[in-house]
C-alpha positions, 0 to 999 in steps of 0.5 A: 062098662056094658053096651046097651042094646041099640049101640051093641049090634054096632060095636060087633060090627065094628070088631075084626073078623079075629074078634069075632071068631075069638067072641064066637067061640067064647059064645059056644057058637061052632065052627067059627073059623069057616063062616064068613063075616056076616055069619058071625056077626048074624050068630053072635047077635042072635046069641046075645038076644037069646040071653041064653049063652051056650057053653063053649065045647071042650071036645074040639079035635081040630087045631088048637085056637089062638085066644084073644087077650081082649076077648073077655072084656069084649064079652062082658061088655056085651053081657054086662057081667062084671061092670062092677068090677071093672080093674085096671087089669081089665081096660089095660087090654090091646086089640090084636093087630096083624102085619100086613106084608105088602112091600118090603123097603130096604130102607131101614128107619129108626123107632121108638115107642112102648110095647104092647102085647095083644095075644102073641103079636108084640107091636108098639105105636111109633112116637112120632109117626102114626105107624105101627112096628111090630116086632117078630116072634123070635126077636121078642122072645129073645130079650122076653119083651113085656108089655110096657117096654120102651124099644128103640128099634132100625124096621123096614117098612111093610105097609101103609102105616106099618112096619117090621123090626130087624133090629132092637138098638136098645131096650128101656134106654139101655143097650140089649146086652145090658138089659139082658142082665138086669134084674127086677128090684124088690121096691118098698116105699119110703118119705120123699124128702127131696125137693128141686126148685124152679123159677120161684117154685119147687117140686117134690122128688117122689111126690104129687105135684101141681103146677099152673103153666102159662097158655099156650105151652110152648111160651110157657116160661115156667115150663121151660124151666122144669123142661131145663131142671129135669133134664140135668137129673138122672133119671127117664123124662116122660111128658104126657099131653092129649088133644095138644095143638101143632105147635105145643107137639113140636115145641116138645118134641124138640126136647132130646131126653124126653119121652112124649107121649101125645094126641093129635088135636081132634084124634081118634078117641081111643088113642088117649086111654092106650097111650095113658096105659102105655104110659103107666106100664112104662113107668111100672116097667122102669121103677121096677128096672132101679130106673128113676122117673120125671112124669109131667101130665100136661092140662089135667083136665084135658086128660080126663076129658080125653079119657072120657070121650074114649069110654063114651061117658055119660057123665064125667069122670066115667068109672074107666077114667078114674080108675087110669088116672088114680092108677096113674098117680098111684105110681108116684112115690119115692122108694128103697134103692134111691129110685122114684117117680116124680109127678108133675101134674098141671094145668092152664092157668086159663083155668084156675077160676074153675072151682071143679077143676081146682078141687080135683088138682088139690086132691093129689096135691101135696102142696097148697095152690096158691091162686 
């Protein structure tokens, strides 16, 4: 996705001052650590109007920079290079955050969310808070975190909104110690065959699945009855909802043995596609590790729709959608080593008269909808 020009000045003023040193710099523009944030933004303008991008110098003898893992993407959308070739590799990019330590709690509160890893700062977005946690060098390092990792951490708040891990209580649901000696399975994909049943329906174990659930969710008597199926299985629960309402959140949060992954209603934009990137990291993370996987994406539609308003899309589904959700359904499968992700996609049934929303579901499922 690239920038047109009358929102481009505003998307740079928008990135932090480590962005725009980092984008500087990839621009060939000298000295990017010792001009002020209006400088920048005032040269890396100039530069773009230019369309003349000066190579950056290789002759630097002064201290080595810390490259940006977002800095590329953020310059081609700028230039417009490589729109073609947007990837998954490519929108799977996190800004880099930096710990603010502007009081210390002797406090210690218990977290939980996803890794994520922007440059060399490990953090991850609490589950049920709007906090971030962030996790130190030598901690990291020592249980090699990676990007989609589900921690469990006891952190002492930092800031507003931030906070700082003392210890690590478990690593993608097992204890260190355990997670140390680990090692990532070798998968090859095989014909699911099983199927688990509920009320009078039944879902296939390591396939796409579609259901249509009663609105509003947390009355929802078919849901309940997967929510209560799953549970009895061996394997990591994940539930996935954006834009959900206050009720619906607390309804699902009330269930133990299951991640959940959600927006607010009417929250900020980008938090579905990071969320939805975490969520598929996750998965990849726990597949890998001989870990079975429930995946329930609540309202499809509304996943989609969320993901758009992310990539501001003119038209609907933009590229950067299609490109999560397929990944998304791409991790559904039954593998060797009885290990599978089972996904279960559904809808409203406020919608089932919607053709377009009809022949979307019916193109990853692999049963026949019955309206």
């Amino acid at each position: 996705m690239n920038i047109d020009c009358e929102n481009k000045q505003q998307f740079i003023e928008s990135l932090s001052v480590y962005e725009l040193r980092g984008l500087a710099r990839a621009l060939g523009i000298k000295s990017p650590t010792t001009k002020i944030r209006e400088k920048l933004i005032e040269e890396i303008v100039g530069t773009l109007r230019t369309g003349e991008v000066p190579q950056p110098r290789d002759n630097n003898k002064g201290r080595p920079s810390k490259e940006l893992a977002n800095i590329k993407v953020i310059l081609d959308m700028l230039t417009g290079k490589n729109e073609s070739q947007s990837t998954y590799d490519k929108l799977a990019v996190f800004n880099q955050d930096t710990p603010v330590f502007t009081t210390k709690s002797d406090r210690l509160d218990k977290m939980s969310g996803v890794a994520r890893i922007a440059g060399s700062v490990v953090y991850f977005q609490d589950l049920r808070s709007p906090s971030k946690v962030f996790i130190g060098e030598n901690l990291a390092k020592d249980v090699n975190i990676c990007s989609g990792d589900f921690l469990e951490v006891e952190a002492y708040k930092i800031s507003l909104n931030q906070y700082y891990a003392k210890n690590i209580l478990s690593l993608n649901f097992m204890p260190v110690d355990k997670y140390k000696q680990c090692s990532r399975l070798p998968l090859e994909r095989v014909l699911p065959s099983q199927f688990m049943g509920y009320n009078d329906g039944c879902i296939l174990i390591g396939g796409r699945n579609v259901v249509e659930l009663e609105n509003p969710l947390f009355i929802s008597n078919t849901f309940k009855s997967i929510l209560d199926y799953i549970n009895k299985q061996p394997a990591c629960n994940i539930f996935v909802g954006f834009n959900m309402c206050y009720e619906d959140k607390y309804y699902i949060n009330s269930y133990q043995n299951l991640v959940s992954i959600t927006t607010d209603y009417e929250s900020e934009c980008k938090c579905a596609s990071e969320k939805l990137i975490d969520t598929i990291n996750l998965i990849s993370n726990l597949n890998a590790l001989g870990k079975s996987v429930n995946l329930i994406v609540y309202d499809f539609a509304t996943v989609v729709a969320e993901l758009d308003k992310c990539y501001q899309a003119k038209q609907t589904p933009s590229q950067e959608s299609l490109i999560l959700v397929k990944k998304l359904i791409s991790l559904a499968g039954a593998y060797n080593q009885n290990v599978n992700t089972t996904l279960i996609a559904t809808y409203c049934d406020q919608d089932k008269n919607n053709e377009t929303i009809k022949q979307e579901l019916l193109k990853i499922s692999n049963n026949i909808l019955k309206m």
